[in-house]
C-alpha positions in Angstrom: 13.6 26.0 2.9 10.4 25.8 1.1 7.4 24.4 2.1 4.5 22.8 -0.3 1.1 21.6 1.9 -0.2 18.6 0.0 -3.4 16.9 1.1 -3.2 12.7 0.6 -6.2 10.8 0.4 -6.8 6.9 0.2 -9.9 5.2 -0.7 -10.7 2.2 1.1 -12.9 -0.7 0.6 -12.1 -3.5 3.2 -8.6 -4.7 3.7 -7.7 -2.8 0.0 -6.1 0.9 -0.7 -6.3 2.7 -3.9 -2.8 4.1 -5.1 -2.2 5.3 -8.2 0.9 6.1 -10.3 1.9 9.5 -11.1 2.1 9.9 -15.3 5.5 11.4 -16.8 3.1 14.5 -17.7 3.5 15.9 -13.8 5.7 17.9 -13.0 7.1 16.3 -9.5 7.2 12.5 -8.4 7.0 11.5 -12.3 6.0 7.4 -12.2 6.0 7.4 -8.7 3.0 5.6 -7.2 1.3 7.6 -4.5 -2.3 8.6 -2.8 -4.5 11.0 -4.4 -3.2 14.0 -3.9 -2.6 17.4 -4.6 -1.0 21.0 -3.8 -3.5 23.1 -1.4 -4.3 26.2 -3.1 -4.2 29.4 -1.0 -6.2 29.5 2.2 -7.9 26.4 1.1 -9.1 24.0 3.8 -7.7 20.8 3.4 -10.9 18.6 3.4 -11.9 20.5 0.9 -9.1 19.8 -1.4 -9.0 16.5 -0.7 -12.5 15.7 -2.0 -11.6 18.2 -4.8 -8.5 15.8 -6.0 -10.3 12.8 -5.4 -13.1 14.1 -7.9 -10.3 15.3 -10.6 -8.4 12.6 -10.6 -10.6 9.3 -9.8 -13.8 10.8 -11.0 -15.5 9.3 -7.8 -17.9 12.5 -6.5 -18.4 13.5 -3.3 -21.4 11.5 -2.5 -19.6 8.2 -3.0 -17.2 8.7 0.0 -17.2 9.2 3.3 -14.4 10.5 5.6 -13.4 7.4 7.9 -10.4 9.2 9.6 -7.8 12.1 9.5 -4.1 12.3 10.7 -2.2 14.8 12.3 -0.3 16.7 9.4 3.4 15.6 9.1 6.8 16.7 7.4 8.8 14.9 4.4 11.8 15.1 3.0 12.5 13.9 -0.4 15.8 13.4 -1.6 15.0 14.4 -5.2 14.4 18.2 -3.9 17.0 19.7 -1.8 15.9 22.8 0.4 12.3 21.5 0.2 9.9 20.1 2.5 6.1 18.5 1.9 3.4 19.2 4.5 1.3 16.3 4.5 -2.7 16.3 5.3 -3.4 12.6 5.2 -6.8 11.5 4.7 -8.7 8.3 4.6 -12.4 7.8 3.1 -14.6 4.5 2.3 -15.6 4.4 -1.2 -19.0 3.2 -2.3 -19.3 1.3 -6.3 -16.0 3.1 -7.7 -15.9 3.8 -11.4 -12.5 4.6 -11.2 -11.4 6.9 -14.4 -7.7 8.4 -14.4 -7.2 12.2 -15.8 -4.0 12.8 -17.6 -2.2 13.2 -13.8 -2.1 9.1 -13.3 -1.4 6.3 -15.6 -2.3 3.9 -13.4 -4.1 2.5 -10.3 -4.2 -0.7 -8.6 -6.2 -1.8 -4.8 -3.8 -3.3 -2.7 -2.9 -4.2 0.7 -0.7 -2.4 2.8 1.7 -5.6 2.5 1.7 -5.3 -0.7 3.2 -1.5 -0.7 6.5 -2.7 -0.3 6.1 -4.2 -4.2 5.9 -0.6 -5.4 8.1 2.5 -6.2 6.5 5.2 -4.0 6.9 8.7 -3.4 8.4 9.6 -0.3 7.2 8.2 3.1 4.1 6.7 1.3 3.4 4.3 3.6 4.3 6.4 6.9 1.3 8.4 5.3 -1.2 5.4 4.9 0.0 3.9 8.4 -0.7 7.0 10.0 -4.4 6.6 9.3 -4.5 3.5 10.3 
């Protein structure tokens, strides 16, 4: 079975999540909605590639977050791959005056409650991610 290590990242202001929707351009999870996340490169650290996505695909730097809170690293399945498995790093960072401008990865992104999750289409285990932080 192959294994991918993704890191997950939400930005938080109060009670509200950012998720954002995965463009048809991608090459997995097309129009899914999702965290901000990414494929860990190498021997990468996964803080690191967290703030990297959040950058490249929010445009919010590094000085406009702050870590709030890790999660242990967890395992999903996704039906749409057999013989693969996603090695989660779930992060969660407070977000101070977001600008928020897509890159050609998301088409969309909306602030919502975690109530409100259940209104969208997710990738896998999207909310057992955010919870986990929580």
């Amino acid at each position: 079975m192959k294994t991918t290590k993704i890191v997950t990242s939400f930005l938080t202001q109060g009670d509200k999540y950012l998720i954002l929707k995965r463009s048809n351009k991608v090459r997995t999870m097309k129009e899914l909605w999702a965290g901000i996340s990414g494929i860990i490169e190498g021997n990468e650290e996964p803080l690191y590639r967290a703030k990297k996505e959040i950058h490249e695909e929010t445009n919010i730097t590094e000085d406009q977050i702050t870590l709030i809170r890790t999660a242990t690293q967890m395992r999903i399945d996704s039906p749409q791959y057999k013989d693969h498995e996603w090695l989660i790093f779930p992060f969660l960072f407070s977000v101070r005056e977001p600008k928020i401008r897509l890159n050609w990865e998301n088409s969309d992104y909306q602030w919502i409650t975690i109530p409100d999750l259940v209104k969208f289409q997710t990738v896998p285990s999207l909310e057992k991610v955010l919870t986990s932080l929580l």
